[in-house]
N, C-alpha and C positions, 0 to 999 in steps of 0.2 A: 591424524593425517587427513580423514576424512572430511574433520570438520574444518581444516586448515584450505583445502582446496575446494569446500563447498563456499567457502568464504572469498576463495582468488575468484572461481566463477561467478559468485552474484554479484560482484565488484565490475565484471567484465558484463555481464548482463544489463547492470545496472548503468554503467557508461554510456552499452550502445541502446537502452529503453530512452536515455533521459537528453541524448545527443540527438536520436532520430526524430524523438518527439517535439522537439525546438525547433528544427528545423522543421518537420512537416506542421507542427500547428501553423502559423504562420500562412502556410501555402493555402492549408486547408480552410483558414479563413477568410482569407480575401478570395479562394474558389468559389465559395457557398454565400458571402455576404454575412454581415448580423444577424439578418433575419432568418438563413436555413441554417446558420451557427446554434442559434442559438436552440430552432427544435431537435438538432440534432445532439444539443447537450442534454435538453430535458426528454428526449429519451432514454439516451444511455440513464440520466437519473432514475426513471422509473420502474426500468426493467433492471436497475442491478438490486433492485427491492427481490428480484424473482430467485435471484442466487442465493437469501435468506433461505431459502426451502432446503440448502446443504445441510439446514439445522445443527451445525455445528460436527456432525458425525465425522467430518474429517479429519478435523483433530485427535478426537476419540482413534480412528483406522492410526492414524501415525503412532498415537499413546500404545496403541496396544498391540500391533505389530510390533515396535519397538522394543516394549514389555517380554512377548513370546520368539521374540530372536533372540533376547537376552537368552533366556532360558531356553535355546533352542527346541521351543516348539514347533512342529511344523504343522500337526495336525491342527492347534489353535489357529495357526496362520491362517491355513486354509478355511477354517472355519467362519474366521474375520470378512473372508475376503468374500465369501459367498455371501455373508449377509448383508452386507456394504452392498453389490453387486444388483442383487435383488432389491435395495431400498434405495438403491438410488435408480433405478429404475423405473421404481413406481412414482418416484419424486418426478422423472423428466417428462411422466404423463402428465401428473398434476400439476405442472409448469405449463406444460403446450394448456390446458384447461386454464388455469391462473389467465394465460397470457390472451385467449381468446376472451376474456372476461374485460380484460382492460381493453381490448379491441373494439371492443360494443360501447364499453364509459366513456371513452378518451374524446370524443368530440363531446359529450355533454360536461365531463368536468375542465375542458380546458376553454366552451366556450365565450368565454370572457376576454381570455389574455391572446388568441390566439385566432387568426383568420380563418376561412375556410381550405385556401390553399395550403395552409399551412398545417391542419389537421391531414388534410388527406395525404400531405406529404408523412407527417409522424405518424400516420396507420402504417405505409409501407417499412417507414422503417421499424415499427412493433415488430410486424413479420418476420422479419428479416433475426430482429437482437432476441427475439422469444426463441426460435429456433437454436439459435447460438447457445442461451443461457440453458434452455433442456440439453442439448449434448454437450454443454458444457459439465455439469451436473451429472447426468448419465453417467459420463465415464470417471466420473471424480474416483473413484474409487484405486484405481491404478497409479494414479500422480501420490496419491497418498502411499503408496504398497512402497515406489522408486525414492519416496524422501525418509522412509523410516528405516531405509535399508543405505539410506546416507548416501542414494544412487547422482550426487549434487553435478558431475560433471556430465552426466547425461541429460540430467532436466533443465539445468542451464545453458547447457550447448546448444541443446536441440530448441530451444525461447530464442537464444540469440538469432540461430538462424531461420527460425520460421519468421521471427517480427525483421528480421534484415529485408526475409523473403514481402513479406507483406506492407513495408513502409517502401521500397521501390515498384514493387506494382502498382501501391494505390497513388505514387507522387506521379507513377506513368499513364497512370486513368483519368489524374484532374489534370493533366498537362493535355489531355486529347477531353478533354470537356466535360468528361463525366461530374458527378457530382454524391451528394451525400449516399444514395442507394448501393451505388458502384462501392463505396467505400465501405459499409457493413457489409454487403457481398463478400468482398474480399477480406474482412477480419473473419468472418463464416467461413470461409473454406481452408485458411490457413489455421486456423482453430482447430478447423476436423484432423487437419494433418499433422497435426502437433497429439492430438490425442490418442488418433492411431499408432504412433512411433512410442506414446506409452504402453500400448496394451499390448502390442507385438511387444518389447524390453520386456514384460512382468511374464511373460508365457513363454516365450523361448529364453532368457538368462537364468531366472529363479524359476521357472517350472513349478510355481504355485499355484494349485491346479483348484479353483472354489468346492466347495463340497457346498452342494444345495438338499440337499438329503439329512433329513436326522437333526437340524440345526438346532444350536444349544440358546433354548432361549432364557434360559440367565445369563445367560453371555449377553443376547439383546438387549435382557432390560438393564443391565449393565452399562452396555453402551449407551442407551438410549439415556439413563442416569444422568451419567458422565455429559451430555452433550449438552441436553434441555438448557442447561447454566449459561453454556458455552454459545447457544442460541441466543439468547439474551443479550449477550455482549454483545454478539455481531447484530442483531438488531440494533440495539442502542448506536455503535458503529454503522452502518448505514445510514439510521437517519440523520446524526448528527454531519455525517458526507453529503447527502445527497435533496433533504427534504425544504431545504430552502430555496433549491433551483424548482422544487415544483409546485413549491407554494407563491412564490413569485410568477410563476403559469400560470398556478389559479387564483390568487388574487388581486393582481395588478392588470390595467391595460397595454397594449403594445407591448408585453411582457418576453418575447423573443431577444429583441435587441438588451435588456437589463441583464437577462439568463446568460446572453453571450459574455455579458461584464464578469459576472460574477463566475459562470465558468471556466470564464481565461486566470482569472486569480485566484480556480479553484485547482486549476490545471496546473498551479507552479506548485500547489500540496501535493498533488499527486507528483509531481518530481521529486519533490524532498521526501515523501514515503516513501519513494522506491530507495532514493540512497540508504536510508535507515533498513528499511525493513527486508531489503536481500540480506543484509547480515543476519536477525534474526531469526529469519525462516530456513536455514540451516541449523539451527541450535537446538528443535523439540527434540529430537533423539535423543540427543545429549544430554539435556537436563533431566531426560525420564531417567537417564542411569545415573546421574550423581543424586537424584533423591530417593530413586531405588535400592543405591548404597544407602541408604542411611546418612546423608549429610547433616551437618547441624547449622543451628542458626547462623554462626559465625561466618561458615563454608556459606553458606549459600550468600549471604551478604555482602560475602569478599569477591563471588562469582559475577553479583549483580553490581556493583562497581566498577569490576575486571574489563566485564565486556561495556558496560555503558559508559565507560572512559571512551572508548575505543570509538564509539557509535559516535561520542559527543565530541571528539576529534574533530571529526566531520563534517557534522551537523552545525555544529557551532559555525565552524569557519563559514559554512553556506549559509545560516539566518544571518550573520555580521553585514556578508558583502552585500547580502541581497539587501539589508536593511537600511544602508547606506548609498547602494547605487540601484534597488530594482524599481525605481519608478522612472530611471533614464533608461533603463532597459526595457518596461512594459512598452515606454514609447517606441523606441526602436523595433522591439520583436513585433509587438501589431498594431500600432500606428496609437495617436493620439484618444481618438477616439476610447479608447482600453487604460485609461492614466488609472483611473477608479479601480482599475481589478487588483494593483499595487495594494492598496489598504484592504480588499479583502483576502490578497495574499498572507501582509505581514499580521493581520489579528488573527486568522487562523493557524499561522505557523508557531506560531507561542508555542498555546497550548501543544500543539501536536509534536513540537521539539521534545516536551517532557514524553507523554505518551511514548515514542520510539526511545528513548534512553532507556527507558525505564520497563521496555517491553519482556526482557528477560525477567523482570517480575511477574508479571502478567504468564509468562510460560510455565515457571513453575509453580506458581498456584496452581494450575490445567495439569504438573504432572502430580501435583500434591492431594488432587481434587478438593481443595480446599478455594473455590472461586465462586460458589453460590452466592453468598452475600454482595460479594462486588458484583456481578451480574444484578442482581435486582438492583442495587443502587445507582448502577449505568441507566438501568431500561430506565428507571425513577426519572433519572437528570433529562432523558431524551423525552421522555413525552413535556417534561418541562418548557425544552428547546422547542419542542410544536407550538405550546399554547403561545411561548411568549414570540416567535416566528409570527404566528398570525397576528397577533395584538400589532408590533412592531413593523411588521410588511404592510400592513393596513395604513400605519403611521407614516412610515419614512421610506419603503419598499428597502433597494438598492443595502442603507444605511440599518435597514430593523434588521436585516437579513443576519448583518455580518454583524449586530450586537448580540443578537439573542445564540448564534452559534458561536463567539468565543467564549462567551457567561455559561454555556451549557458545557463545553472543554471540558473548561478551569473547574467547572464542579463534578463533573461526572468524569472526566478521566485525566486528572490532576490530583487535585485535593481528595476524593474518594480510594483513587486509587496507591497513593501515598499510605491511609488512614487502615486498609488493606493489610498493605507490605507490613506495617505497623505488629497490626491484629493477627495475622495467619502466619506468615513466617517468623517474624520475632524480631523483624531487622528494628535495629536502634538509627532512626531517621536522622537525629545529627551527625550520628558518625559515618553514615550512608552518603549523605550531600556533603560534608565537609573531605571524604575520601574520593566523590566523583567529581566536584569543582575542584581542587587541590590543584594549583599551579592554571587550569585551562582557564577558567572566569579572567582571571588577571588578563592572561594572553587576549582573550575576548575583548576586555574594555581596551588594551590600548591598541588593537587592530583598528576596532571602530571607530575612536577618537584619531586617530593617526589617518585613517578612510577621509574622517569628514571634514580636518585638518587640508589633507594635499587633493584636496573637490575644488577649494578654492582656490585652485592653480585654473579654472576652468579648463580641463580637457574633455568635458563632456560638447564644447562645442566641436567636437574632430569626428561625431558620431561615432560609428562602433569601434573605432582603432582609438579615442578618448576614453569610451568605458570599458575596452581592454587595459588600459593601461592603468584606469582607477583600480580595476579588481587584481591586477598584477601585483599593483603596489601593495594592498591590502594582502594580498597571499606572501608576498616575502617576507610582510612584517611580521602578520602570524605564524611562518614558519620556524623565523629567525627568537621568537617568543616561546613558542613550544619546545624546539630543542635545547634553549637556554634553560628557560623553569619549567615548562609545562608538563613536560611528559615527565613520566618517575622511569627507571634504568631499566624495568624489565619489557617497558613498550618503545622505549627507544632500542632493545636488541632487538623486537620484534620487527619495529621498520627497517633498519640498517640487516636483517637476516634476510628479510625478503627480496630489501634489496641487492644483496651481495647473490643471493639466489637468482634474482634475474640478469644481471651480469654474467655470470658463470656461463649458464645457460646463450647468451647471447656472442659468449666467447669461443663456446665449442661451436656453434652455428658458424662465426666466421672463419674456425681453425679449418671447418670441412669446404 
């Protein structure tokens, strides 16, 4: 049940992340111009390098809280929670330090691509996101405690309404002239609000009280074990997100306005992770107890199917439309100028479609501890993605960018990650992909082909009531596809349940 309504929430989370952020990018662009767009991207790029300092320990807090609720420990809890408590703590020093480090570099390493105004404009906002990303950090430890305890209608409720809270105040600060400062400002204070409403939850509901006294340090090296691998990845992850918008700062001229291209059609990835990835970031509990049961290979194979049908519903339907109508839509959402960010939308969306399908793989490896090897072979592909970033940024900027990060994906979290699943759990890869395409590929080609079929009716001349009507069409077709062959019987009761469930529900609202 829990994982059923942690599922309704990040669906609901994920609506209003991906509705508000459409509408405010937009706004936020033509506020700031290309040129404070674009330091404003290649900040946020630099400093989410600082969040790497989590070293993975979060995952580990959920794995093993998880673990010791299983077994109703409480002393372990506690014990968990004090160490996490105090190491992340020492982490949010060594971030404010980190971050003052980059404050001294950041005019010598950016000044190439980047004005003078424009430097002293990304020191304030260093200020500003270093702050953020230490207490962001600091209190990590709490959000970890409320997801392993499957607390999902709390952590998702209290997101919806903080970023509700924080995309009307900020659209209310650029409508009165403010600009990029005003705008961290405000994700900084609605941040702190949001972290506090977790550590009040973990103290007054579970009364899990840290014990910093006597602390069990095989337990630490344990943790710290488990994590190191886990670090890896999320490095590897990082760079392969973030290191081409800063390499493009420091190797290119005029390099603000390119950063802005490449981050608006880095910004429709980050849409399409949010749709994927609320699903799977309700599931580490879960998977820690179906491989703490003792699962077999078969069981876990038919689990990573089960949900990555589910995921690729979705997903699918959203690379098809987007692939067919999102370069009438870059236009539309932020002017012509942005036609370009379409192609580094759709090469990076590939790979990252597999990545999130296939991410409940990726989870229980993490509960299997069996993900060492795929971590070094991530970190391997991402320094890869550096060298050949600079070779290629050097060459073609804009065009090397978006070659060398979808060739770094497709090797390090595709094909590596496939080779994995292979090796450590045991799954039999054709009968993996022939059980998660089964009936949806079909449904896929003829949406698309049918998409690009009724385009040439021209109703993109109508502007957005034309590209409504192109992506309508494509969704009834895919609908009318999936319920016919797509789905198999037990995911069509799952949508006709939920839906007769919100019915029901909206029948007793109008009986009263």
């Amino acid at each position: 049940m829990n994982r059923k309504i942690g599922v309704i929430f990040s669906y609901l989370l994920m609506f209003v992340e991906v509705f508000s952020a459409m509408l405010f990018t937009p706004l936020l662009i033509r506020s700031l111009g290309p040129s404070e767009y674009g330091v404003y991207q290649l900040v946020s790029s630099v400093t989410a390098y600082l969040m790497l300092l989590d070293l993975g320990v979060g995952n580990a807090i959920i794995r093993y809280i998880a673990k010791f609720r299983a077994q109703n420990d409480i002393q372990k809890q506690r014990e968990i929670l004090g160490i996490a408590i105090v190491f992340y703590s020492v982490l949010a020093i060594l971030i404010l330090i980190a971050g003052g480090v980059l404050f001294a570099i950041f005019p010598t390493a950016f000044a190439q691509g980047l004005t003078l105004g424009e430097i002293e404009l990304a020191r304030k906002l260093l200020c500003i996101n270093i702050i953020n990303v230490a207490f962001s950090i600091g209190s990590s430890a709490f959000g970890a405690v409320l997801f392993a305890y499957e607390q999902f209608a709390l952590t998702k409720g209290a997101n919806v309404i903080t970023l509700l809270l924080k995309m009307g105040i900020s659209i209310g600060a650029l409508c009165l002239g403010f600009k990029s400062v005003a705008i961290m400002t405000i994700a900084l204070i609605t941040n702190v609000a949001l972290k506090v409403i977790y550590i009040f939850y973990v103290y007054s509901k579970f009364k899990i009280k840290p014990i910093f006294k006597n602390l069990n340090f095989g337990l630490i090296k344990e943790t710290i074990s488990y994590s190191a691998f886990i670090l890896l990845q999320m490095i590897a992850t990082q760079i392969n997100v973030t290191i081409d918008s800063v390499l493009l700062g420091a190797l290119t001229t005029a390099s603000s306005v390119i950063i802005a291209i490449y981050g608006t059609g880095n910004q429709i990835i980050q849409y399409f992770k949010t749709i994927g990835g609320h699903f799977t970031g309700v599931l580490m509990a879960g998977v820690v107890r179906l491989v703490e049961s003792g699962a077999k290979a078969k069981e876990l194979q038919n689990e990573m199917i089960r949900i990555g049908r589910i995921i690729l519903l979705m997903l699918g339907m959203v690379f098809t439309v987007f692939l067919v109508n999102g370069k009438h839509f870059m236009i539309l959402w932020v002017g012509e100028n942005y036609r370009s960010s379409y192609m580094v939308a759709i090469a990076i969306m590939i790979p990252t479609m597999f990545t999130l399908i296939q991410s409940i793989g990726t989870q229980i490896l993490w509960a299997m501890n069996k993900h060492k090897t795929q971590a070094i072979i991530q970190i391997i592909s991402a320094v890869i993605h550096i060298v050949m970033s600079i070779v290629l940024i050097k060459l073609y900027a804009l065009d090397g960018a978006v070659i060398s990060c979808f060739i770094a994906l497709m090797i390090g979290d595709v094909i590596c990650m496939n080779v994995m699943f292979k090796r450590e759990i045991k799954i039999s890869l054709i009968g993996y992909f022939k059980g998660l395409f089964k009936g949806i590929l079909p449904a896929l080609t003829i949406t698309g082909v049918s998409g690009m079929l009724f385009n040439l009716i021209g109703f993109e001349q109508y502007g957005w009531l034309g590209f409504i009507i192109n992506c309508a069409v494509m969704v009834a077709v895919y609908a009318v596809c999936v319920l016919t062959f797509g789905m198999n019987q037990s995911e069509k009761n799952m949508i006709f349940g939920m839906l007769n469930k919100i019915l029901k529900k909206f029948r007793k609202v109008g009986e009263h």
